[in-house]
C-alpha positions as CSV (number, residue, x, y, z in Angstrom):
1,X,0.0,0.0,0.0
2,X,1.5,3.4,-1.0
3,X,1.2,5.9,2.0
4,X,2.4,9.4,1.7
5,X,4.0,11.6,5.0
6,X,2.6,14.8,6.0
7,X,3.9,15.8,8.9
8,X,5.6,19.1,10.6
9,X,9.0,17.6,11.5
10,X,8.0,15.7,14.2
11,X,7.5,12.2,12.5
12,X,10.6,12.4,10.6
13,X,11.3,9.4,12.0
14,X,8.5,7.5,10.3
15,X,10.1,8.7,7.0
16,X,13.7,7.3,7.9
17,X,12.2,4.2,8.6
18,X,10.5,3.4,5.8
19,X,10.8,4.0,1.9
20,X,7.2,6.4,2.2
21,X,8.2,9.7,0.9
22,X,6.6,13.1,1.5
23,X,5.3,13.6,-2.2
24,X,1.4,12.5,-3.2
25,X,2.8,10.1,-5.8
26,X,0.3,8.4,-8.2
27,X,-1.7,5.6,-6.5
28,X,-1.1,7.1,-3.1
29,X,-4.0,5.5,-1.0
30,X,-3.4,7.2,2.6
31,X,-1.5,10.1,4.0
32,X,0.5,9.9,7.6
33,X,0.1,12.9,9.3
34,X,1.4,13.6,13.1
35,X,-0.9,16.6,13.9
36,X,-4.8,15.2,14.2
37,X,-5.5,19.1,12.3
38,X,-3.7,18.2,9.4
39,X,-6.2,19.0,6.2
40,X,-6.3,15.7,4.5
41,X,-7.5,15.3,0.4
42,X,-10.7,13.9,0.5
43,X,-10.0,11.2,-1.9
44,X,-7.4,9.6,0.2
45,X,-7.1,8.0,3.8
46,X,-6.5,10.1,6.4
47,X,-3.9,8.3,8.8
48,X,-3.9,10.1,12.7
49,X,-6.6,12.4,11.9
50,X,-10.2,12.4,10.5
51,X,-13.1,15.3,9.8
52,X,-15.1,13.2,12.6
53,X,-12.3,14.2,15.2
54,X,-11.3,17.3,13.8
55,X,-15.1,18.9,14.4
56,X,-14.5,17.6,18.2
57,X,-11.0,18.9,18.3
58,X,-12.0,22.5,17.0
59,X,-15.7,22.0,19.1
60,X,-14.8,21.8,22.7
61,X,-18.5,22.5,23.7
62,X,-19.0,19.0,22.0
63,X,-16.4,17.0,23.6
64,X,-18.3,16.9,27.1
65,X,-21.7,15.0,25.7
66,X,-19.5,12.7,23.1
67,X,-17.2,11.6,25.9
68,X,-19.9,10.8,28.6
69,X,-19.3,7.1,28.1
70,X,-15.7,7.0,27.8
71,X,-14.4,9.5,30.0
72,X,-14.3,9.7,33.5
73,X,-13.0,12.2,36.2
74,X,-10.9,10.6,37.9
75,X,-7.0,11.3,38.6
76,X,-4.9,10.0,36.0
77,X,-2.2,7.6,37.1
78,X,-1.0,5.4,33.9
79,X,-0.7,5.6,30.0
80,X,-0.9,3.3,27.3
81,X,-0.4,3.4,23.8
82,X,-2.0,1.5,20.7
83,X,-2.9,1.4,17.3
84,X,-6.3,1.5,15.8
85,X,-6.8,-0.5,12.3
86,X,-10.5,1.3,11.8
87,X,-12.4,-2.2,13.7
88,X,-10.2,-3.0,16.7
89,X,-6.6,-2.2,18.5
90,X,-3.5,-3.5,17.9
91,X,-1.5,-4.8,21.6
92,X,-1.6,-2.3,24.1
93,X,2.0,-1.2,25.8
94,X,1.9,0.5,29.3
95,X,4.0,3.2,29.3
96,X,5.8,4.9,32.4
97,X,7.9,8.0,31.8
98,X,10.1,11.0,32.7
99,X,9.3,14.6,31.6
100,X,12.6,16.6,33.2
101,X,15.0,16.8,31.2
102,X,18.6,15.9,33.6
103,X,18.6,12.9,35.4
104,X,17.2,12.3,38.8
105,X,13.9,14.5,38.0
106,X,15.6,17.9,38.0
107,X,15.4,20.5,35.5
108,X,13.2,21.8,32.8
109,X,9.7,19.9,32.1
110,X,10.3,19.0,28.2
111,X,7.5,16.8,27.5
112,X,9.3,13.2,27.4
113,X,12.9,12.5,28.3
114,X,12.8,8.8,28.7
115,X,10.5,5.9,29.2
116,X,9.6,1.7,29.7
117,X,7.0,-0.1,28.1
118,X,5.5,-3.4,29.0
119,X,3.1,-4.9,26.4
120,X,-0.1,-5.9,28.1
121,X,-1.5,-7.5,24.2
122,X,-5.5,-7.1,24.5
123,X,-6.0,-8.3,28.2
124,X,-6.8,-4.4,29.3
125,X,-10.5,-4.9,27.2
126,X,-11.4,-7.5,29.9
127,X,-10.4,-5.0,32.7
128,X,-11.4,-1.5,31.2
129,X,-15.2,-1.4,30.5
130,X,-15.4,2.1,28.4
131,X,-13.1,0.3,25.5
132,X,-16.1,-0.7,23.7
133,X,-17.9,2.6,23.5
134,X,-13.9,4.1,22.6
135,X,-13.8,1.5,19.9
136,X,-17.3,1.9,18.6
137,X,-16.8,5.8,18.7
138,X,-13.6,5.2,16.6
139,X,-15.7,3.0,13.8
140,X,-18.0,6.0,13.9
141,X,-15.7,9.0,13.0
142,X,-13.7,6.3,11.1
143,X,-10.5,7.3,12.2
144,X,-7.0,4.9,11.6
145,X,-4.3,5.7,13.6
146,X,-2.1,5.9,16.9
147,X,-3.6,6.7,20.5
148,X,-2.3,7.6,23.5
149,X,-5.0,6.9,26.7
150,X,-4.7,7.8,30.1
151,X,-5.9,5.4,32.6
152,X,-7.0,5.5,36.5
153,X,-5.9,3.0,38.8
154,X,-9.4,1.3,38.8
155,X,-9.3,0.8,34.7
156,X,-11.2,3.7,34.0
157,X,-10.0,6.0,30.7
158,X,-9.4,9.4,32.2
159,X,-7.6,11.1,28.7
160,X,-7.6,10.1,24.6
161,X,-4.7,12.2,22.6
162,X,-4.4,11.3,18.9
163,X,-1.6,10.9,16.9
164,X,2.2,10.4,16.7
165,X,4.0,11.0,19.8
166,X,7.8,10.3,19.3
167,X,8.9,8.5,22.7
168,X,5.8,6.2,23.3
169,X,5.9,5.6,19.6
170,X,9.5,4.2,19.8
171,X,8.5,1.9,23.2
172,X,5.7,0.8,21.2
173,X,7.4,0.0,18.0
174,X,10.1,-2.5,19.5
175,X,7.9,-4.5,20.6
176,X,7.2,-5.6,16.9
177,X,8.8,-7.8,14.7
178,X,7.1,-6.0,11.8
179,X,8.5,-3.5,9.7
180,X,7.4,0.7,10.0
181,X,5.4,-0.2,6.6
182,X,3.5,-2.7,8.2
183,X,3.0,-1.2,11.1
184,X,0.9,1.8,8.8
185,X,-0.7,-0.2,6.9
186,X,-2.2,-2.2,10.1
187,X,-3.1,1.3,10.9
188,X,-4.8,2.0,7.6
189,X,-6.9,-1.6,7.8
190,X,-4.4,-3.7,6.0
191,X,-4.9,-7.1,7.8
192,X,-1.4,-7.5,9.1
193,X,-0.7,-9.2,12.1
194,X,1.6,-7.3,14.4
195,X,3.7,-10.2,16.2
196,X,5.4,-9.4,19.1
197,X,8.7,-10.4,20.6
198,X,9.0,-12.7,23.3
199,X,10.7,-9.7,25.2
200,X,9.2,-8.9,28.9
201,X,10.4,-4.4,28.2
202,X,11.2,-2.0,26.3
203,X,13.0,1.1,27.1
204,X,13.9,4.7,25.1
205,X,15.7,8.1,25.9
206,X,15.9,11.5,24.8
207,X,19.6,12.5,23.4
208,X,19.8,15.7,22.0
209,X,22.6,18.5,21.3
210,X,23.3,21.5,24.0
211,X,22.2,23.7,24.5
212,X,18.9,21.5,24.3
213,X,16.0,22.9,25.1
214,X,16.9,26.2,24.1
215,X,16.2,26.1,20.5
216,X,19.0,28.6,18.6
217,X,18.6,29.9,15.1
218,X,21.0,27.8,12.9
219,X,21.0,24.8,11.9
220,X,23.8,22.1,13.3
221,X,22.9,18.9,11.1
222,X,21.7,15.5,11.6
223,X,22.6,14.0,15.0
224,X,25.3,11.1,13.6
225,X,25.2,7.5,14.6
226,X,26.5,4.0,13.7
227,X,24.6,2.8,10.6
228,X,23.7,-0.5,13.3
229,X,22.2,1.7,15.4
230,X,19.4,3.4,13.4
231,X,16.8,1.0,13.7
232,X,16.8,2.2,17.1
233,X,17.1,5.9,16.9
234,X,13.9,7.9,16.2
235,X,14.8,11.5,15.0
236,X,12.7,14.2,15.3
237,X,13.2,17.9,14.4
238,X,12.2,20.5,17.0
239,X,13.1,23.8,15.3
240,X,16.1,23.7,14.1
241,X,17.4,21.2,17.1
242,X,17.2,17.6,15.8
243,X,16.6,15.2,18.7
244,X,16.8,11.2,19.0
245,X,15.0,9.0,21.0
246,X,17.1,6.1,21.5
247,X,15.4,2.9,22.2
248,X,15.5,-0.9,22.5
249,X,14.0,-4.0,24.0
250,X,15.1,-6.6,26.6
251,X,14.1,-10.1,28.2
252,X,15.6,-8.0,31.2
253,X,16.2,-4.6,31.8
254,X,20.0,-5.0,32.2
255,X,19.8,-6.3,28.9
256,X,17.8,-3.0,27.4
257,X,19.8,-0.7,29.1
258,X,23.1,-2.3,27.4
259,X,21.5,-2.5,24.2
260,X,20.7,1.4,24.5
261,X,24.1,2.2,25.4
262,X,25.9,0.9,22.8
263,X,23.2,3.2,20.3
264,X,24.3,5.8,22.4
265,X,27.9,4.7,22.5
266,X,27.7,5.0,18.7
267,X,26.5,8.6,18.7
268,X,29.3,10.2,20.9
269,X,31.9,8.8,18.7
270,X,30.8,11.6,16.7
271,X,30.0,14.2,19.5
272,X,31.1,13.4,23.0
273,X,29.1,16.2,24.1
274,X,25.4,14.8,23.7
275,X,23.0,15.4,26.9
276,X,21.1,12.2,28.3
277,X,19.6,11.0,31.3
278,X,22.0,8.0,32.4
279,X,19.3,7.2,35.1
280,X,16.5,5.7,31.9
281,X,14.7,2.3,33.2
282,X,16.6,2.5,36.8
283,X,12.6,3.7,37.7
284,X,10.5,1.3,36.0
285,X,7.3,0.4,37.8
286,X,4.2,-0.3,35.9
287,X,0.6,0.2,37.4
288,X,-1.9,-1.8,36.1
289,X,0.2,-4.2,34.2
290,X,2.6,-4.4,36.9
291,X,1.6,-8.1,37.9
292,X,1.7,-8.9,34.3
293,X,5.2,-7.7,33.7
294,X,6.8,-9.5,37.0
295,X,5.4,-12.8,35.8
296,X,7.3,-12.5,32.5
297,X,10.3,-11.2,33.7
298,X,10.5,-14.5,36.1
299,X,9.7,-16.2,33.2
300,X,12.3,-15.1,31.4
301,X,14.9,-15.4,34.4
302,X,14.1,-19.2,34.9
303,X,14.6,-19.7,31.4
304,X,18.2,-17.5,31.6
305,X,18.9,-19.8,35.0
306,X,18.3,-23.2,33.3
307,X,20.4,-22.1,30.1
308,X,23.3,-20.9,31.9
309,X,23.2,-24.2,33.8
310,X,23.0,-26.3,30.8
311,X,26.3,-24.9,29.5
C-alpha cells in the first residue's frame, strides 16, 4: 500500500524508517500525518486524523456530551499506547515515563525524556469497561491511527490524545517484529498481524545537542550514529534542534539498558558532548500491568537460570 508523509518535523522518523516519501505520488492510498489538524485530500485516507475528530477537536463545547461514556473524572495515574486499524486495536503497551530533562527529575519539564513499556497484548478490554464505547466511537468517525490513553488505577480511561508522539511511539514500535510499513498499513486496515517479541520491556531516551532545550537559530545537522544503530534511533526535528529518542528491547532490563548504550555509545563517537539522562529504566514500575510484567520477567529469568546451567 503506498502511503504518503505529511507531517511538521516531528515524525521524521517514520520517513527514515520506511521507503514512504513526502510527495502524493500516483496511486497514493493514505497520507500519515502527526498533527490530528492536518487537512487531508478527500480522496485519500487520512492516517492520525479524521473530519469526525477534527469537528470535536475544533468543538470543545462537543467533547463533554460525546465523551460521557468513555471518559471519567478521575486522577490519572497510567498511560498506554495502541494502534487503531479502523475495527479493533492492535497490543496495548503500558507506558511509564520521565518529563525533566537531567537525570534524577531535575530541570526543565520538556515533554518526554525517557520511558519503559510493558506490552499488556489485549487483556486491558477484559479490565477497562469504556473500550467498547472508545472503539465503537472510533468505527463511527472512522478514524485509523495511533492513541495515547490515560488510565486511573481502577481501569477507567481518564484522557484520549491522537496521533504520533515520538517516545511512546519508539517503546511501542520495539515491541514488533514487523516492519514501519507494516506497522501503517495495520493502521490503515491492511490485515497484518503485528507479532510481538517474546521480550518482557522495552526502554527509550531523549539524546539531543546542548544547548537543548533552548532552541538557537541555525541549523547544526543530523545528529550522527552508527549505521547499526538506526533501527533504534527515532529522529525528530524541534526547530532547528534535531533530537533522537534512543530505544530498544530486553528479556531483562539489564539487557535494554546495554542494548541502549551501545546506540548511544555509537553517537558520541561523533560528539562526545550529547545530553542524556544516564538514570532511563533505573525507575521502572508499571501500574496496572505491573503483575503482568513481574510474571514474564520470572519467566524469562528461569529460562536465563536453566540455560546458563546447561552450559
Amino acid at each position: 500500500m503506498k502511503i504518503a508523509i505529511a507531517t511538521q518535523g516531528m515524525a521524521k522518523a517514520i520517513i527514515d524508517h520506511t521507503n514512504y516519501k513526502g510527495e502524493l505520488e500516483s496511486g497514493t492510498q493514505a497520507v500519515f500525518v502527526d498533527n490530528p489538524l492536518v487537512t487531508v485530500r478527500s480522496d485519500l485516507l487520512p492516517i492520525n486524523t479524521s473530519v469526525g475528530l477534527q469537528n470535536l477537536m475544533l468543538h470543545p463545547e462537543m467533547q463533554e456530551a460525546v465523551f460521557a461514556d468513555i471518559l471519567k473524572k478521575e486522577p490519572e495515574e497510567v498511560a498506554f499506547y495502541a494502534a487503531f486499524n479502523g475495527e479493533k486495536f492492535s497490543d496495548f503497551v503500558e507506558i511509564s515515563y520521565s518529563s525533566r530533562f537531567m537525570t534524577h527529575e531535575v530541570g526543565p519539564n520538556v515533554g518526554f525524556t525517557s520511558g519503559v513499556g510493558c506490552i499488556v497484548g489485549d487483556e486491558l478490554s477484559l479490565a477497562c469497561m469504556e473500550l467498547e464505547n472508545l472503539v465503537n466511537w472510533l468505527k463511527g468517525i472512522k478514524y485509523h491511527g495511533m492513541i495515547l490513553i490515560g488510565m486511573s488505577s481502577n481501569f477507567h480511561i481518564t484522557s484520549l490524545r491522537w496521533g504520533y508522539f515520538a517516545g511512546p511511539f519508539a517503546l511501542f514500535r520495539e515491541f514488533f517484529t514487523n516492519s514501519v510499513e507494516h506497522l501503517l498499513e495495520f493502521c490503515a486496515g491492511v490485515p497484518h498481524d503485528l507479532i510481538p517479541y517474546d521480550d518482557v520491556l522495552t526502554l527509550c531516551v531523549l539524546v539531543t545537542r546542548y544547548p537543548y532545550p533552548v532552541n538557537l537559530p541555525n541549523k547544526n545537522g543530523p545528529i550522527s550514529a552508527r549505521k547499526n544503530a538506526e533501527p533504534h534511533l527515532w529522529r525528530n526535528l524541534e526547530g532547528y534542534n534535531e533530537t533522537v529518542i534512543a530505544s530498544s528491547r530486553g528479556s531483562i532490563l539489564y539487557e535494554a539498558r546495554r542494548r541502549i548504550m551501545r546506540s548511544i555509545k555509537s553517537m558520541l563517537e561523533y560528539d562526545e558532548n550529547l545530553q542524556y539522562r544516564t538514570d532511563f529504566g533505573l525507575r521502572e514500575k508499571f501500574i496496572l500491568s505491573q503483575e503482568f510484567y513481574e510474571k514474564r520477567r520470572e519467566k524469562k529469568e528461569i529460562q536465563f537460570s536453566r540455560s546458563a546451567s546447561s552450559t
